[in-house]
N, C-alpha and C positions, 0 to 999 in steps of 0.2 A: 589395255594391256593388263593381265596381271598382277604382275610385277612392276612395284615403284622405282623410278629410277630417279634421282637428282635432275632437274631439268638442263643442268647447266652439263652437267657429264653426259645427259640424253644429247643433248645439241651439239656437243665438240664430237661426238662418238659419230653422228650422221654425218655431219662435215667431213671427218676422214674419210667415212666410205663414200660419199657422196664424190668426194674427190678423184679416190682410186678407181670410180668405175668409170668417171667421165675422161681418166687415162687408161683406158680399154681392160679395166681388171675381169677376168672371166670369174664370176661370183661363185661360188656352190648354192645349190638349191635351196630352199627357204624350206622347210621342212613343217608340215598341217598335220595335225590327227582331226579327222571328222569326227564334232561331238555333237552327237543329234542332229546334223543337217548341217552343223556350219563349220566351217574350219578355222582354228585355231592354233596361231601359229606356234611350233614348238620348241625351233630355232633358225635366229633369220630375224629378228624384231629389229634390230639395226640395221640389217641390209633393206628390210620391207621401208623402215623410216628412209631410210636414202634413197629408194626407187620410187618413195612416193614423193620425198620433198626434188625430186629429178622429173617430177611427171611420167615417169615409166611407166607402161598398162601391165608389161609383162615381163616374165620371167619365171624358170622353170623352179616346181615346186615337187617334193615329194609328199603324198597322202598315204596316211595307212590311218588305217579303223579296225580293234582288235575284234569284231564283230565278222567282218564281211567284206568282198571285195562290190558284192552286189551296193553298199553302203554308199562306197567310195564314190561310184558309177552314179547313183541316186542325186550326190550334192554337186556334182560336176552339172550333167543334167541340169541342176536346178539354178548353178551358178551362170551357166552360159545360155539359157532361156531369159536372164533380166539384161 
């Protein structure tokens, strides 16, 4: 990440969303800019910490690259080939 976060305010901050989602919260999207191939989240770092401390694979993300949509296409590609 980033951005430093207090570990203690990282952990109560997952816990709540960790909790609202496993009481059927419909999340918004986690929002990536593709930078050189890899995507980097740019908002959504708490909801990503709670879907991951949930074991979640997935959930919908929105990508933009101020380059190209060709870009976009390229790390997706590359994402779902491993």
């Amino acid at each position: 990440m980033e951005y430093v976060e207090d570990e203690d305010w990282w952990n109560y901050n997952i816990n709540q969303i960790s909790n609202r989602i496993e009481s059927g919260w419909d999340l918004p999207p986690l929002i990536a800019e593709n930078r050189e191939g890899s995507l980097s989240v740019r908002d959504g770092n708490h909801r990503l910490g709670a879907l991951q401390k949930l074991n979640k694979e997935k959930c919908y993300v929105i990508i933009w690259d101020d380059r190209s949509v060709g870009n976009i296409l390229k790390v997706i590609e590359k994402k779902s080939n491993k």
